[in-house]
Every structure is written in C-alpha cells, then in structure tokens.
N, C-alpha and C positions, 0 to 999 in steps of 0.2 A: 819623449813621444807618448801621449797618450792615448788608448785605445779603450769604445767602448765594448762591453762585456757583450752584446749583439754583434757588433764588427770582428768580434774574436771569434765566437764563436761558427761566422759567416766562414772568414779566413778557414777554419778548421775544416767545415763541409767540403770547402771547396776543392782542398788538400788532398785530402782523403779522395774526393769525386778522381783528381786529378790521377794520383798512384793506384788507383783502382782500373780506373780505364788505361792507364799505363801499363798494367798486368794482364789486362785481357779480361778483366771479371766483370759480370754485369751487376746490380744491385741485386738480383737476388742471388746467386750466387755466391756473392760478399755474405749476405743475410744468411745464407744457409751454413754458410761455414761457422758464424758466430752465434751458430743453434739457435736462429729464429724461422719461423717457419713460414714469414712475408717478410718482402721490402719496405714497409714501411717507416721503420726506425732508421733503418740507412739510407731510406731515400729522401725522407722528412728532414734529418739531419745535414745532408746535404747541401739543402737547400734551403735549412732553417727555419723549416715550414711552421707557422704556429709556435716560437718559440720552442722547437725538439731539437736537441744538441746530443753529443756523442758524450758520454761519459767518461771518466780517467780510465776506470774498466772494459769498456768496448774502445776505447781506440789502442789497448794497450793488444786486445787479440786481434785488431784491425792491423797492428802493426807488423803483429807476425804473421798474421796472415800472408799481408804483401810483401813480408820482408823486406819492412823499411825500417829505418831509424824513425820512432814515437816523433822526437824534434822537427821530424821534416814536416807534421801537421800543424806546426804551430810557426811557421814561418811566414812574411810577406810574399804574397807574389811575385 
C-alpha cells in the first residue's frame, strides 16, 4: 500500500483532532499545554493547512499530553 507524504500527514491531523476532542481539550488548550501561546500550529496541522504538519517532537508531547500511545496517530481510519 502506498501512501502519499500529504495523505499521511492529513491521516495524522486528523488523529490527533480525533484523541483531542476525545479528551475533552480544545485546540488551544492542547496548544497551551505544548507551550505555544495560539492555536495555530495545532489547528493548521490539523487540518494540513498550507502544508503545516505536526513534527516527531510535538506529537511525541501531544502524546503525552493525551495519554495515547504516539502509534495511534499514525494509523487508518
């Protein structure tokens, strides 16, 4: 199966959107916990806006944040 590098990164926003509102947390409160001081990195990434994705390093504090397993954002729907 091949997957492009825009589709993965699509897949990962979505993930993450998904175990976020799962938690209860809105975008900027995800954002404030990963010591940014707007939504916009987490909300861009999201939703892949302009090409903005989640980095190995913000999804790694994203993970603990939500206390999820890292894996679970990079799975199919």
């Amino acid at each position: 199966m091949h997957i492009t590098t825009e589709a993965f990164h699509k897949r990962i926003g979505k993930n993450v959107a998904n175990h976020r509102k799962a938690k209860g947390l809105s975008q900027l409160e995800l954002s404030l916990e990963m010591g940014y001081k707007s939504i916009s990195v987490v909300s861009g990434a999201e939703v892949h806006y302009n090409n903005i994705h989640f980095n190995i390093e913000q999804l790694l504090k994203i993970s603990q944040i939500l206390e999820v397993d890292i894996c679970e954002f990079f799975k199919p729907s």
